[in-house]
C-alpha positions in Angstrom: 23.0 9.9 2.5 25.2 10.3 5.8 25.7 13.9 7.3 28.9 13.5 7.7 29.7 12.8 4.1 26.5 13.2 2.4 25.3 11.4 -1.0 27.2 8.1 -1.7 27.6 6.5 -4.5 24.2 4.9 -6.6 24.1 1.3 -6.1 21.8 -1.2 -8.1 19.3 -2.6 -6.1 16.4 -4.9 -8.7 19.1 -7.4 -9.5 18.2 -9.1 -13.0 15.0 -8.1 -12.9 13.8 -6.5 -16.6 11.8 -3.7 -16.8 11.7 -2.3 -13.1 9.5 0.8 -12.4 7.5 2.7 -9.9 9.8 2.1 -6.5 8.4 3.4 -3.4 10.5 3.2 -0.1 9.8 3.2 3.7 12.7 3.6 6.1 12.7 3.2 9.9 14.1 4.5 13.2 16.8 2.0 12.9 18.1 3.1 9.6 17.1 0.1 7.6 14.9 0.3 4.5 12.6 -1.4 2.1 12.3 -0.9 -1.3 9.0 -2.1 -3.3 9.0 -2.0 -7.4 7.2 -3.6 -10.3 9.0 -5.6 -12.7 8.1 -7.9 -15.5 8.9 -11.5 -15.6 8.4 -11.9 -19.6 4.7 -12.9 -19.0 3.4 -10.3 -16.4 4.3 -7.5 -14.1 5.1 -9.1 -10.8 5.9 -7.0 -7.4 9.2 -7.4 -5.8 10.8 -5.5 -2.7 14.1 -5.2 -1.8 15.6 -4.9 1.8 18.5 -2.5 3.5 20.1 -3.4 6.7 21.4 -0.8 8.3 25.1 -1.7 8.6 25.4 -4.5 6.2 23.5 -2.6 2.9 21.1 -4.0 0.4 19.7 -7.7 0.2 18.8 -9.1 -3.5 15.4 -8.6 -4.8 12.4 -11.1 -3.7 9.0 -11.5 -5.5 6.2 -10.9 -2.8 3.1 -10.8 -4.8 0.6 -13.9 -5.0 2.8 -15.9 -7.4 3.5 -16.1 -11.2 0.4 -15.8 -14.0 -1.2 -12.7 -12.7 -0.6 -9.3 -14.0 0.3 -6.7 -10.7 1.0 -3.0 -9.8 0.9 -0.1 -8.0 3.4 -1.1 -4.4 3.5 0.8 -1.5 5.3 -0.1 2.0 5.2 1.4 5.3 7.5 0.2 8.4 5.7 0.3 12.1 7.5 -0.6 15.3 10.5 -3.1 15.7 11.4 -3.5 12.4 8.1 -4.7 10.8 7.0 -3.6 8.0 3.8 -4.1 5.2 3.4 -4.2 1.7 0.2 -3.8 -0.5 -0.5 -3.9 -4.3 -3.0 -4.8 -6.8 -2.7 -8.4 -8.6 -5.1 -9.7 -11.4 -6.8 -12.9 -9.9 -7.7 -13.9 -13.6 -11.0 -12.2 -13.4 -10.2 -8.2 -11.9 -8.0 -6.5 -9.6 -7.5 -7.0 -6.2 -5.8 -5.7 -3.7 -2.9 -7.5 -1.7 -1.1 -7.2 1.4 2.2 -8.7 2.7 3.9 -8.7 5.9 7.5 -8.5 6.6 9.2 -9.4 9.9 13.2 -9.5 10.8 14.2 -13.0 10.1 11.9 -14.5 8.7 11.0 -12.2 6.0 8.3 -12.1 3.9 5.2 -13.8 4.5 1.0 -13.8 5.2 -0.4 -12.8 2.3 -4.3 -11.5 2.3 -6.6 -10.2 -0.1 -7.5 -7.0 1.6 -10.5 -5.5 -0.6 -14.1 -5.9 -0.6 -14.5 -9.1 -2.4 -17.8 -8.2 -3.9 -17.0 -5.3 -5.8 -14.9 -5.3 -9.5 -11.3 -3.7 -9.8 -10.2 -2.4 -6.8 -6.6 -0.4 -7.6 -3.9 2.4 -6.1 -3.3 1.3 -2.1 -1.7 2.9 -0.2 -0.5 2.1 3.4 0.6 3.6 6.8 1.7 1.3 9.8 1.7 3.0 13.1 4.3 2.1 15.9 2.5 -0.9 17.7 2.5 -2.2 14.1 -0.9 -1.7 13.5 -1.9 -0.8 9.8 -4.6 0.8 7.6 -4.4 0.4 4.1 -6.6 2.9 1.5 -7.4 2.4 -2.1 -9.8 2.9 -5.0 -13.0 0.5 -5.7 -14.4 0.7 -9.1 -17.7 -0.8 -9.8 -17.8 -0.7 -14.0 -20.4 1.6 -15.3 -21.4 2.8 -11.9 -18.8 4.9 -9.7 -15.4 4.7 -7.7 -15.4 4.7 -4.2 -13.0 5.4 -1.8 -11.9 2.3 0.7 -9.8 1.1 3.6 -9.3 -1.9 5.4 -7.7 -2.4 9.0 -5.2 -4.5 9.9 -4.4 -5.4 13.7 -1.4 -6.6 14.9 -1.9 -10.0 16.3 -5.2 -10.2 14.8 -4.9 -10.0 11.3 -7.1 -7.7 8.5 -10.5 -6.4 10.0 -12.8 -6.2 6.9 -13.1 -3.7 4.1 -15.2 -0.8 4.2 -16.1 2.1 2.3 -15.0 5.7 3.5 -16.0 8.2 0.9 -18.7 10.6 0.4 -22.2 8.7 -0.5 -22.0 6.5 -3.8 -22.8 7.6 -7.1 -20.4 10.1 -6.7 -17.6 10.3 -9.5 -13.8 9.6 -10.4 -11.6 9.6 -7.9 -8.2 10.6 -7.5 -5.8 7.9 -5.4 -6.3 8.5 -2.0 -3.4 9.0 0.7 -2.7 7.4 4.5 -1.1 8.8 7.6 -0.9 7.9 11.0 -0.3 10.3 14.1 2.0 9.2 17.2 -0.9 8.0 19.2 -2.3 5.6 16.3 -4.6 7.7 14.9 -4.9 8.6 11.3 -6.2 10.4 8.2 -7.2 9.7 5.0 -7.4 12.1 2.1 -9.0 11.9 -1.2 -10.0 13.8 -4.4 -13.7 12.6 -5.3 -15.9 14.1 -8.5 -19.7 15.9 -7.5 -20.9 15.3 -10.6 -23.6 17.4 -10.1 -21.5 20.2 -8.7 -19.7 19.5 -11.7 -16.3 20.0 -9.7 -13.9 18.4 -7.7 -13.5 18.3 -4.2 -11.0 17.5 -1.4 -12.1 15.4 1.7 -10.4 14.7 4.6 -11.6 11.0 6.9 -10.0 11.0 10.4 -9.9 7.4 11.9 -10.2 7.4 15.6 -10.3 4.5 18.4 -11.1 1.8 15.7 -13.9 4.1 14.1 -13.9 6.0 10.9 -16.5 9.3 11.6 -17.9 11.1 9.0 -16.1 13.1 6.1 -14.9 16.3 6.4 
């Protein structure tokens, strides 16, 4: 979409990929963009993203999950300052799902893979990410320990340092279901978190609000 002329024509954008679903897109200052979708690979559901420069249009498709054999889902992206952008999603590693993270620079492209989740616990699922403009990023998503509760959990990543460590945010555990929880940074690189939790013995559900400040998540509101 331009102003001056408004909506152009749809272009195709997953290649030959089969089965693409669930896109979600970041775009920056600059006017490029990234597009991140699942597609399937006739064995599993692999994450692929897909690049637009602003001036010369869309790049083909590249696979940026861990690799082949292992089942993934939910994408997200989120562009920070100068172009860089990250991408997380949840990929099998044979045993449950964790969560991955990706960064993408100009140039080079895609590349530094992590596991971002807690290691310890069993299916972690639904991240979502905000990078703020120094390209610093915090990336949110569900932790479910089978038979037991979900929990609500973020982990920190720090430009030129890498991922900070896994932590839970949520209200006190044993607490129930929870609905995917949401990321946003401010223009000073703070940032809230928001999430729909279960009290099961309120028997209701309830909003909360976590507001991450100078590298320190307070309590929930």
């Amino acid at each position: 979409y331009e102003p001056a002329s408004g909506w152009g024509q749809p272009v195709r954008i997953n290649g030959g990929a089969r089965l693409p679903m669930f896109p979600r897109l970041a775009v920056d200052g600059d006017g490029n963009a990234i597009v991140v979708f699942i597609r399937h690979d006739d064995e599993n559901f692999r994450v692929s993203a897909a690049r637009y420069s602003a001036g010369a249009g869309w790049a083909g498709p590249v696979s940026i999950d861990a690799g082949p054999g292992a089942a993934a889902a939910y994408p997200d992206v989120a562009f920070g300052g100068n172009g860089m952008a990250i991408a997380a999603f949840t990929q099998s590693d044979g045993e449950r799902m964790r969560i991955g993270a990706v960064n993408h620079t100009p140039g080079p492209g895609w590349a530094g893979r992590s596991m971002v989740d807690l290691e310890v616990r069993d299916n972690a699922r639904f991240p979502d990410i905000a990078v703020d403009a120094e390209g610093n990023a915090i990336v949110v998503f569900v932790d479910y320990v089978w038979g037991e509760f979900y929990r609500v959990c973020t982990n920190r990543y720090e430009n030129g340092a890498g991922w900070r460590g896994a932590r839970a945010i949520d209200t006190i555990s044993g607490f129930g279901k929870t609905i995917p929880p949401r990321i946003a940074f401010d223009g000073a690189g703070n940032a809230v978190a928001v999430f729909t939790q279960k009290d099961w013995e309120a028997n209701r559900r309830r909003v909360y609000a976590s507001r991450y400040v100078a590298r320190v998540w307070p309590l929930i509101l």
